[in-house]
N, C-alpha and C positions, 0 to 999 in steps of 0.2 A: 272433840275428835278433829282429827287435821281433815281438812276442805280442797277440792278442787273447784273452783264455779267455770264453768262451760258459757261462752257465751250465746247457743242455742235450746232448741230443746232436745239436743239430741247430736249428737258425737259424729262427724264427718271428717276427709281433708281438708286443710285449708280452716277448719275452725280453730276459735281460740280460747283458751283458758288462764284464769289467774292462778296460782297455786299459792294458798295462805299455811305454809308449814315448809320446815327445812328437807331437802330431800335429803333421804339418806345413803349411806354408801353401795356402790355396785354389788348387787347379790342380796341385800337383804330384804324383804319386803315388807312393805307398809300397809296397813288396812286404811282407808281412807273413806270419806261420804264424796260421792259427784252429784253436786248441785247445778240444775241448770235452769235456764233463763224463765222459763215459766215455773218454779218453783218444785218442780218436780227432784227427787232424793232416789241416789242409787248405791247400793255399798261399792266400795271396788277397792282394790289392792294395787299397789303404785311402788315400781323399781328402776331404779336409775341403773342404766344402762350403757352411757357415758359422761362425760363430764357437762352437755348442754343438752343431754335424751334422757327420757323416761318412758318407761312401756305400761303403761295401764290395764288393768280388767277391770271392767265396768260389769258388775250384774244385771239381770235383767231387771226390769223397769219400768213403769206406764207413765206414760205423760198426763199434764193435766187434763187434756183433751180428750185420755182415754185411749190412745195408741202404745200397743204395747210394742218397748224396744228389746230386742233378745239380748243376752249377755254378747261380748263382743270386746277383742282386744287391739289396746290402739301405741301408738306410737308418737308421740311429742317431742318435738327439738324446740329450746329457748330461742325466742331471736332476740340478738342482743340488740337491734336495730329501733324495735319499739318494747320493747322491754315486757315481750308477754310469752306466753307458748304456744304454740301451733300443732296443730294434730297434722304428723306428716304422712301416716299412714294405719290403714288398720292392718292385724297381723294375725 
């Protein structure tokens, strides 16, 4: 399955993510896994949205810790700057 890894436990602004899969083109959508930093797995569906943005649905989710995160949709622009993605907003 194509992979997003989150580098937290959980999806804010300002976080960042690798994405291991090609995005695909404006409008189509992707089923995806979101992996994040404690080992925690959430399904979600990933659309490109411009040529350096994707908008994500992240389902909901419990962390390792046992906090549960509700589903919740987010917004990612690439920086070309350090070569990762940024959650630039949730939507």
């Amino acid at each position: 399955m194509n992979t997003i890894s989150f580098h937290d436990t959980h999806v804010y602004p300002g976080c960042t993510a690798i994405i291991f899969f090609k995005i695909v083109p404006n409008g189509t959508v992707m089923p995806v896994t979101a992996e994040f930093s404690d080992g925690s797995i959430a399904t979600a569906e990933v659309e490109q949205s411009g040529p350096e943005e994707i908008l994500i649905h992240i389902d909901a989710y419990t962390t390792e810790r046992g906090t549960r995160i509700p589903a919740k949709n987010w917004r990612l622009r690439y920086d070309n700057e350090t070569d990762i993605w940024k959650v630039a907003a949730k939507i």
